[in-house]
Backbone bond lengths (Angstrom), bond angles and torsions (degrees), N, CA, C in turn:
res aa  C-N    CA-C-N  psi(-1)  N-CA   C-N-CA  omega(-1)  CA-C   N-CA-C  phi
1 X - - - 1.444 - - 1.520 109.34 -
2 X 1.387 121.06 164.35 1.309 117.37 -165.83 1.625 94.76 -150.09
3 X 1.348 105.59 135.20 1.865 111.91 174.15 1.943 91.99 -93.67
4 X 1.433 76.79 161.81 1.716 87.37 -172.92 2.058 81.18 -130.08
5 X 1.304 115.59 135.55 1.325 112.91 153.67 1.884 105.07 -122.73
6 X 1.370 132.25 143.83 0.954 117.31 164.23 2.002 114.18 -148.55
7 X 1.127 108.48 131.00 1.506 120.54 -146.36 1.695 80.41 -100.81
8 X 1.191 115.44 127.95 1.630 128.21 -177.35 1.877 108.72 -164.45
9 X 1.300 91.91 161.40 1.363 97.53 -150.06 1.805 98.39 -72.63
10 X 1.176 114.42 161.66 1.642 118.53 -174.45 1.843 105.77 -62.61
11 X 0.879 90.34 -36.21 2.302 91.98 -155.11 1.884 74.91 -77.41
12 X 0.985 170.45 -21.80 1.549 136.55 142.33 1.583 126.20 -118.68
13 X 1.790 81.14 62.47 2.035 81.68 158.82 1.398 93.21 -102.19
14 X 1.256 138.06 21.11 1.956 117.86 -175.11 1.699 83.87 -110.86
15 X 1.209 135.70 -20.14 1.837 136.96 -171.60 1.841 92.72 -78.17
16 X 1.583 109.05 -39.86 1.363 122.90 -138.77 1.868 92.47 -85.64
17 X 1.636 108.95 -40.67 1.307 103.99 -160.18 1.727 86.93 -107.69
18 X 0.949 123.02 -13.72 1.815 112.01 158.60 1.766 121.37 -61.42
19 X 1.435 104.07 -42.15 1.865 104.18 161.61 1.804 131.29 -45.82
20 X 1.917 87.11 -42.52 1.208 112.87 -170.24 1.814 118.75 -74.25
21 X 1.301 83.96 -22.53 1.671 101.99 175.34 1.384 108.37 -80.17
22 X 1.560 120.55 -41.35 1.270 111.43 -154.46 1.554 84.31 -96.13
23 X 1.085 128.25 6.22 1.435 112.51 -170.98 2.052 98.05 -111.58
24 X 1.458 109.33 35.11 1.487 117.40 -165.32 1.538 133.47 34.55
25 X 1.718 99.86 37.74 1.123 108.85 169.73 1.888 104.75 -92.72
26 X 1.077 130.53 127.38 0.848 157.44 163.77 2.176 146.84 -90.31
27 X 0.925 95.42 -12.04 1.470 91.44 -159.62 1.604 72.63 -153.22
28 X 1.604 100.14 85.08 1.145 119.78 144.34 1.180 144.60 -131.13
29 X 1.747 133.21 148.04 1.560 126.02 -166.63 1.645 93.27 -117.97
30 X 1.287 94.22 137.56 1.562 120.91 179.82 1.439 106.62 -130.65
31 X 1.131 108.44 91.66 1.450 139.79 170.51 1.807 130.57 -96.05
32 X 1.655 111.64 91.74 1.618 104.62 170.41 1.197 131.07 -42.89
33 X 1.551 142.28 115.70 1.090 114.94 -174.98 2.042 95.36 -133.17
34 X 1.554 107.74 177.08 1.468 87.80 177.36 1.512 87.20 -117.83
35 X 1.524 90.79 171.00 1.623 114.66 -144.65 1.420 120.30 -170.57
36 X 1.425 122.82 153.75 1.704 118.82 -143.55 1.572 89.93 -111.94
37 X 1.586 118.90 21.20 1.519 101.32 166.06 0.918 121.25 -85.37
38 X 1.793 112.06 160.99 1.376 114.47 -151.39 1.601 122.48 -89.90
39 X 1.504 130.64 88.78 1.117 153.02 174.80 1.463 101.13 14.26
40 X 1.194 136.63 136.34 1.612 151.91 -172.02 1.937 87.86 -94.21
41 X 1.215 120.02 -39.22 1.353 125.80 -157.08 1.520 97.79 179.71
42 X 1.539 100.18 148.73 1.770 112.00 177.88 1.072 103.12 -65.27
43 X 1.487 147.50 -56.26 1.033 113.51 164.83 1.187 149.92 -12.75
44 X 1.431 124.30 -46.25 1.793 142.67 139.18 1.495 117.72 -27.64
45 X 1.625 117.59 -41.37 1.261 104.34 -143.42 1.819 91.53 -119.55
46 X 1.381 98.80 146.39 1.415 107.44 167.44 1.345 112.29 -123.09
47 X 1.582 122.92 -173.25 1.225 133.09 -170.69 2.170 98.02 -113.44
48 X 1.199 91.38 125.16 1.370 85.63 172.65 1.656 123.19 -121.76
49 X 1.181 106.65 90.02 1.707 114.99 179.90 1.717 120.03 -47.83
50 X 0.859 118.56 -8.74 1.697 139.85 147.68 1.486 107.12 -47.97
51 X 1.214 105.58 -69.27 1.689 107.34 -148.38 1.579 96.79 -106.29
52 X 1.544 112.99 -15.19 1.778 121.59 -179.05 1.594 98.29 64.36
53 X 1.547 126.08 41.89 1.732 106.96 158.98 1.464 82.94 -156.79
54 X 1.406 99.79 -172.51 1.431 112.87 -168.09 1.812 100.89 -103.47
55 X 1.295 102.39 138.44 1.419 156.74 -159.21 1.593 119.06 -87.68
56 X 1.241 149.73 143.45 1.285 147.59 143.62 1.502 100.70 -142.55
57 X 1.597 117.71 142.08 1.689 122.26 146.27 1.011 126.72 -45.66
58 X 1.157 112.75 89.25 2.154 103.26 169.72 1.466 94.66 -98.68
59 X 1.262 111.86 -166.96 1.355 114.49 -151.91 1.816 83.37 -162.60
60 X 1.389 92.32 134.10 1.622 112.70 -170.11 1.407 97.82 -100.01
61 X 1.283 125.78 138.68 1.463 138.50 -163.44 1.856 68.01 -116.41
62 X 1.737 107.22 151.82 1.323 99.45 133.47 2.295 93.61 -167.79
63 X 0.938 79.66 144.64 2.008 101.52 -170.76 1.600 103.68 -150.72
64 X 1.216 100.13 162.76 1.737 125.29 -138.72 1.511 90.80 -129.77
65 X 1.796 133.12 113.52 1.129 121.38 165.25 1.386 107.16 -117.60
66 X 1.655 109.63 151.97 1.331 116.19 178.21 1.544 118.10 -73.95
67 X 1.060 152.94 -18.10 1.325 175.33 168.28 1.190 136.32 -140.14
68 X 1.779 123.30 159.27 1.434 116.27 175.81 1.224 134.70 -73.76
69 X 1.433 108.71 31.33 1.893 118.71 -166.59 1.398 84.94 -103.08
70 X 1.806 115.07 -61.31 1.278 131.06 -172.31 1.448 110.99 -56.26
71 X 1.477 115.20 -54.25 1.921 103.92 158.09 1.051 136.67 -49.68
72 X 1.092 136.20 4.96 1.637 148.41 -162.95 1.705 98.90 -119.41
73 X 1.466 99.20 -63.57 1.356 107.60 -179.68 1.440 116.23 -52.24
74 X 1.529 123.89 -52.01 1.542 113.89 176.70 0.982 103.23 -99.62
75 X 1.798 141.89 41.80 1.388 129.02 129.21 1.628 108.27 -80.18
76 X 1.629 121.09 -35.13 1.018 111.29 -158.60 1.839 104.16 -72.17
77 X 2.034 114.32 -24.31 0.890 121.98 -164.85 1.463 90.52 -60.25
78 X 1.469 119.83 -64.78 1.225 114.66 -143.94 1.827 104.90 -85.38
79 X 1.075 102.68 5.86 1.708 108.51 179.33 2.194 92.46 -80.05
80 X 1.552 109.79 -63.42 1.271 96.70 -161.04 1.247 98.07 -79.96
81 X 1.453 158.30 -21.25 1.416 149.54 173.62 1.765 128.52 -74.39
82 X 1.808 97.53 -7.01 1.332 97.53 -172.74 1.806 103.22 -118.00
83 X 1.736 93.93 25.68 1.560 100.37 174.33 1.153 120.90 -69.66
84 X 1.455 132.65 156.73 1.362 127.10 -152.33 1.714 92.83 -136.76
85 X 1.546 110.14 -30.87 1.471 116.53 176.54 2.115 87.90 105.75
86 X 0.820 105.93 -25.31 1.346 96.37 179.03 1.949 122.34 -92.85
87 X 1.249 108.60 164.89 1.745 85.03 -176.51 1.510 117.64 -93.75
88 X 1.441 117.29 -5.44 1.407 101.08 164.09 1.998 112.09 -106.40
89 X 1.075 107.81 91.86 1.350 108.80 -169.52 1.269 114.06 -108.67
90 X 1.498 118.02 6.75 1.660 130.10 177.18 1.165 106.27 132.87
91 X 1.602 96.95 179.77 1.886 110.79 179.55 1.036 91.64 -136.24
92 X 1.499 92.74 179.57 1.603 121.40 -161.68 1.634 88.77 -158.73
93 X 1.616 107.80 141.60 1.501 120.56 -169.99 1.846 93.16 -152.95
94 X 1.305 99.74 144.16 1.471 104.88 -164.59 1.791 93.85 -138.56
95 X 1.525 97.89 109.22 2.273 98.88 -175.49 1.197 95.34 -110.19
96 X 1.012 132.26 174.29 1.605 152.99 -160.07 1.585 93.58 -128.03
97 X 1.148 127.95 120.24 1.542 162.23 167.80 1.714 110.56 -79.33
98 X 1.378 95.56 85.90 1.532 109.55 179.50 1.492 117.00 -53.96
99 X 1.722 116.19 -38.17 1.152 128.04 -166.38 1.508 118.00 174.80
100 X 1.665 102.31 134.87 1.556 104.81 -159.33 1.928 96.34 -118.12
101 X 1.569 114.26 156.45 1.610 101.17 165.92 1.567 77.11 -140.88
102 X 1.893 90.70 157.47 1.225 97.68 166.15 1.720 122.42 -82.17
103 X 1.078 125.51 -164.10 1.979 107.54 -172.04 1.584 72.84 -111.01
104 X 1.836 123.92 -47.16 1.961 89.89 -154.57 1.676 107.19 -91.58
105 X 1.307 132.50 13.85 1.144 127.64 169.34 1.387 118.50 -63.05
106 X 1.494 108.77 160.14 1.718 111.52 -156.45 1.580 98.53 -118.44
């Protein structure tokens, strides 16, 4: 199994995780996080006295595929839906899942 995390800009994770749905991906976390990509518009960007540079919300995709058909497929989803038109518009990181349990199994 393989985790997929991919850090993309907020104004298309609803294009990004609507593909991902219809494409029977399911069991996904959509998480705001702040992040050093490069602002679409000031509007986007804040000042963060934490980290001392400037800031935007991206939003962390992260879903669980059973094979390398299914990794391919929602990299390619979230590669062409989480385009921004610009060239740094996020990443995408793909780890290998040593071992999963379920929480209500006995």
């Amino acid at each position: 199994m393989k985790e997929i995390k991919a850090f993309i800009h907020r104004n298309r994770v609803a294009d990004v995780v609507r593909e991902l749905c219809q494409a029977n991906f399911r069991n996904l976390s959509v998480i705001d996080v702040k992040g050093l990509l490069k602002a679409l518009d000031s509007k986007e960007q804040d000042y963060s006295i934490e980290i001392g540079n400037s800031v935007i919300t991206e939003v962390k995709l992260e879903l669980v595929c059973r094979d390398e058909v299914g990794v391919a497929l929602a990299v390619n989803i979230i590669r062409q839906h989480g385009r921004t038109g610009q060239p740094d518009a996020g990443w995408i990181y793909v780890s290998e899942i040593s071992e999963t349990y379920s929480i209500d199994d006995d």
